[in-house]
N, C-alpha and C positions, 0 to 999 in steps of 0.2 A: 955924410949926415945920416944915410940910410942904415949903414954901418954899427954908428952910435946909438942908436933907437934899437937895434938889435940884440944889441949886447948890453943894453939898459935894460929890456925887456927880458931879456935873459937872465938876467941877477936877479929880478924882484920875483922871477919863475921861482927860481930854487931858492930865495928866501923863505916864500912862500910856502916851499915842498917842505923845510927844514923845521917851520917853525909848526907846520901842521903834525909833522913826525913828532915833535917834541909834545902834543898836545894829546898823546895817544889815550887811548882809555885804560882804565886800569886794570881789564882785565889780562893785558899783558904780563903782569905781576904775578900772576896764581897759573899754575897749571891744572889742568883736569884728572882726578886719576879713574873717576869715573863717574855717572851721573848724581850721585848722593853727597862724594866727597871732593874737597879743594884741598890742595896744599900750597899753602904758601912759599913763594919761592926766592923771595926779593928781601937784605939788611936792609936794617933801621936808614943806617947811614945811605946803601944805594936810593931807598924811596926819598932819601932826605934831598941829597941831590939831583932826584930826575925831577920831585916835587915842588921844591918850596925855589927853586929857581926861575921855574916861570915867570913868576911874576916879580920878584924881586931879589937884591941880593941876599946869597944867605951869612946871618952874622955868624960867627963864632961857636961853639958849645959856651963856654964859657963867657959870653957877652951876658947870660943870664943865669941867676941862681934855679935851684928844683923849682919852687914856688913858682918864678917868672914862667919858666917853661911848662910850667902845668897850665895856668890861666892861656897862654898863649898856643897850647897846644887844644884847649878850649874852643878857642876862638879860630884857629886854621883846621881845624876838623870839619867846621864847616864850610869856611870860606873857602877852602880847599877843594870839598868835597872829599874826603878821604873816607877809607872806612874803619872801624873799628880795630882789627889789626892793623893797619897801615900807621894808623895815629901813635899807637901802643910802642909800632916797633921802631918809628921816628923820635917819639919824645925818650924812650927809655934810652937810646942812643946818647939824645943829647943831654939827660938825666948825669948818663956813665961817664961821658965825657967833660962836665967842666969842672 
């Protein structure tokens, strides 16, 4: 029994660790090249998939027309928290794609 509590405890550890990795902040995304400037470093498509999975599944490109995906990209800019390049290089993906 002592056993099974250990190794329950264990899985919900590294759940835990997996799903905090997954919650990283987005300065991961940009690199520094030095105090004044950023470069961004991260596709539309990879923000698309590190991003909008969190919390739910991601549909299609083409589950929605440009229009859809403008309003909706509206509305997860914030709910996201994304930033203005992020948003730009997510929806223009999903823009080219459906």
């Amino acid at each position: 029994m002592k056993k099974y509590k250990i190794i329950i405890t264990t899985g919900l550890l590294l759940s835990l660790v997996v799903f905090l990795s997954s919650c990283s902040s987005t300065e991961s995304t940009y690199s520094k090249v030095d105090s004044n400037n950023i470069v961004y470093t991260k596709s539309g498509v990879q923000l698309w998939g590190e991003n909008c999975v969190r919390c739910h599944s991601i549909p299609s490109p083409a589950s929605y027309n440009d229009t859809d995906w403008e309003t909706i990209g509206l509305h997860m800019k914030v709910r996201a928290n994304l930033t203005s390049i992020e948003s730009k290089k997510i929806f223009n993906f999903l823009k080219a794609a459906n």
